[in-house]
N, C-alpha and C positions, 0 to 999 in steps of 0.2 A: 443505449448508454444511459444510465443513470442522472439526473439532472442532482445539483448540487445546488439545496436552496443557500439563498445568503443572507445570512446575517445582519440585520440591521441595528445597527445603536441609535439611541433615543437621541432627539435634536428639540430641540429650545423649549418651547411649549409641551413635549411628550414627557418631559424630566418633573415625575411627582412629587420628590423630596423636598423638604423644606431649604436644608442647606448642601451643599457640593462643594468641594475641595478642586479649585478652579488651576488650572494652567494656563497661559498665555500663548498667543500664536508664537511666539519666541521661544519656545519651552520652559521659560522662568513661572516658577511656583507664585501663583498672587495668592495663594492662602485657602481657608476657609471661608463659604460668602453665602449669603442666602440668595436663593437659586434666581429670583427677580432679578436682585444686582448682576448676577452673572453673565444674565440672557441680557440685560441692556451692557454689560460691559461690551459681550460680541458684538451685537447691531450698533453699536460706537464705530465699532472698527468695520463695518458690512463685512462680518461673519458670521459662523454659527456655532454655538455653546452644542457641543457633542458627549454625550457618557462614553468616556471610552474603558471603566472599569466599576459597573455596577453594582458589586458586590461589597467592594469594599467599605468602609466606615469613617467617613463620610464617601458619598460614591466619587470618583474622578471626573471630572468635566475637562476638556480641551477645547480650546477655542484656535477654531480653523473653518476653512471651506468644505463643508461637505461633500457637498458634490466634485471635487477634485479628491476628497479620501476617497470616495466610494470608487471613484472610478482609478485610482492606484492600485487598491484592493483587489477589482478585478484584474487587473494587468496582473498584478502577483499572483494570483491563481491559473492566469492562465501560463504565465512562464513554468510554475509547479506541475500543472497539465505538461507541457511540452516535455518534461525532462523525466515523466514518469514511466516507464516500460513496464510493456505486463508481459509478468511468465505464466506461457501456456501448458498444462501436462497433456504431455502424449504418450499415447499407449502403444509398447509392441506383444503381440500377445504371438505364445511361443505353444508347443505341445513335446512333453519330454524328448520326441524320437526322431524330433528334428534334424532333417540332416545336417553334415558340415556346413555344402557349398550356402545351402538358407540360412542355416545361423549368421555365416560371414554378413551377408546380403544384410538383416536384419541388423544385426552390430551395425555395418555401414550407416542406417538408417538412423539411430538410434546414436552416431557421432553426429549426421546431418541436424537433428533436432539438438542436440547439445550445444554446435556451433552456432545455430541461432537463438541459446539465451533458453532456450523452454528445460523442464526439469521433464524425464520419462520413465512410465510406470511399464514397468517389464511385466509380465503376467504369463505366468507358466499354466497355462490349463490342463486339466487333469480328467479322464472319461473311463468312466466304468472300473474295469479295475485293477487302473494305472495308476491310483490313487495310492497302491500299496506301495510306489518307488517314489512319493514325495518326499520322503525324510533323504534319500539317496542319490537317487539318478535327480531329482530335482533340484537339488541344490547344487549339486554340481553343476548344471547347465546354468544356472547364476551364476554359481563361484567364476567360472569360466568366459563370462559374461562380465561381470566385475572386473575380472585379470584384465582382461581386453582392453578395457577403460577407462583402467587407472589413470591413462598420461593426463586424459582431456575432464572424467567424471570423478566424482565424489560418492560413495552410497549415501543417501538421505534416511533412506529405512532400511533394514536388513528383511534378509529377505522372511513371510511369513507367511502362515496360511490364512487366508479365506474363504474360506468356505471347501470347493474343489478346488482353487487355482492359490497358488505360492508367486504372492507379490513383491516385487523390490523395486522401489523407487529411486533414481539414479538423479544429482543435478550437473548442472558444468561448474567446473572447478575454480575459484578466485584467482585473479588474474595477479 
């Protein structure tokens, strides 16, 4: 799993501009201030002078505790984590001359992956030269395939070719 570095904003002594457009732990606007007054207005109150928008003109400063932002920051990342689901694609790979009772079977499978959220790539593979019934017997075995799965799927791609294999990409439908 990928780590996700974070972000830090500048705090008290790291803020090199001359002046900062300061907030108040209150959220009340104190103005424009040269960046000294700023950093003694915080450690007034034992806080810390924070950039929370450094681009702007003059940059933003809030004064607050950091170490209680930083660590809300992380809590809101990790409730974003908690709610995030990942869609898997899964493959069912088919060969024109499939019979009935395996296609059912393979549909079957191909609603089981849909009821759990994942999007799946159907793949009709094609050998030697059965290639010549891709434009016909192959799309029909999607078409047919599609028909199947209208109640539950959606097509995401229609079906095309790669190379030797005619792919169609199916996901689960909006609820």
């Amino acid at each position: 799993m990928k780590q996700e570095r974070e972000v830090r904003a500048r705090v008290n002594g790291q803020i090199r501009v001359d002046e900062v457009r300061v907030i108040a732990a209150d959220g009340e606007q104190v103005g424009v201030l040269p960046t000294r007054q700023a950093i003694a207005m915080a450690e007034e109150d034992g806080l810390d002078l924070v950039e929370v928008s450094p681009t702007a003109k003059p940059p933003v400063c809030r004064i607050m505790d950091y170490g209680k932002y930083r660590y809300e920051q992380s809590k809101k990342q990790n409730e974003a984590r908690k709610k995030q689901s990942v869609v898997e694609v899964k493959e069912i790979k088919l060969r024109p001359k499939t019979e009935k009772h395996d296609l059912d079977f393979k549909i079957r499978n191909i609603r089981k992956f849909l009821d759990q959220n994942n999007k799946v790539k159907v793949t009709l593979r094609f050998r030697g030269r059965e290639i010549v019934y891709a434009d016909t017997l192959g799309r029909e075995v999607l078409e047919k395939i599609a028909n199947e799965l209208e109640d539950v799927a959606t097509v995401v791609q229609q079906p095309g070719m790669e190379g030797r294999q005619l792919v169609m990409m199916v996901a689960p439908k909006k609820k």
